[in-house]
C-alpha positions in Angstrom: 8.2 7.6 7.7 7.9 9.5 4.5 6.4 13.0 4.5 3.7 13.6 2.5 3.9 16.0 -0.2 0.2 16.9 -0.1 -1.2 19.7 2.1 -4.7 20.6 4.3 -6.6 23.2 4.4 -4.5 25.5 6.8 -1.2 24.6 4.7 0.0 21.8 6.6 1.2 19.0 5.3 -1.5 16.1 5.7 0.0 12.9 8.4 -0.8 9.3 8.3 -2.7 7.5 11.4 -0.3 7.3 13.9 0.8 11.1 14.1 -2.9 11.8 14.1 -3.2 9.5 16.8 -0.7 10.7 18.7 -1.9 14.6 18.1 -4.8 13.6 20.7 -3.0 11.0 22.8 -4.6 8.1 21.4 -2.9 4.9 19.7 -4.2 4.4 15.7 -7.1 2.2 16.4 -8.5 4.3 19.6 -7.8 7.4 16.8 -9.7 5.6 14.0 -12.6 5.0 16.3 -12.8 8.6 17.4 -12.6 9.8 13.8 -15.3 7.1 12.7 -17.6 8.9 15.2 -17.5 12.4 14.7 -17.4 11.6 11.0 -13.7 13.1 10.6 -12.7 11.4 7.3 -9.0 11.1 6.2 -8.0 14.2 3.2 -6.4 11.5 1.4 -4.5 8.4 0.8 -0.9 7.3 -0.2 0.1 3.7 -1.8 1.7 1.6 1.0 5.0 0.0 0.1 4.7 -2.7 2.2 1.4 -4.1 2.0 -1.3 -3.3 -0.7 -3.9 -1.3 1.4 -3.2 2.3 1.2 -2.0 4.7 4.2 -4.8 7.4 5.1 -3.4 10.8 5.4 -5.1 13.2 7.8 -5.3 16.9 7.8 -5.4 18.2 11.4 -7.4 21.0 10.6 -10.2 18.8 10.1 -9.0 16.7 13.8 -8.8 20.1 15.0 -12.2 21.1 14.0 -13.3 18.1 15.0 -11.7 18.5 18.7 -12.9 22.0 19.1 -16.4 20.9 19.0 -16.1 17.6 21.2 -16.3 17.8 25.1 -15.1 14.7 25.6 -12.0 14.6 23.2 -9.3 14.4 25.7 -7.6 17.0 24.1 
């Protein structure tokens, strides 16, 4: 996978799904689902070479934020 050239809020550089995912142990759709409900949405998006829909690109200090605040994260 390509790195993404953009950044989050701490200076990190923003991931796509499955590196979030795998930040809290969780495959992409168990990760989507857990973003979906504590209203984590992604920083941005990049065009998807393969198919048309594009690749959400995460910034974990919003996951992070996110984590800090949920009990039952698993993290």
């Amino acid at each position: 996978m390509l790195p993404s050239q953009k950044t989050g809020r701490d200076g990190r550089q923003l991931v796509m799904t499955p590196e979030a995912a795998y930040s809290l142990g969780k495959n992409p759709q168990q990760f989507r689902a857990w973003a979906r409900r504590r209203g984590v949405a992604p920083a941005g998006f990049r065009p998807n070479p393969v198919r048309g829909q594009p690749l959400a690109l995460w910034d974990l200090a919003d996951i992070g934020d996110a984590v800090r605040g949920d009990p039952d994260s698993g993290a």
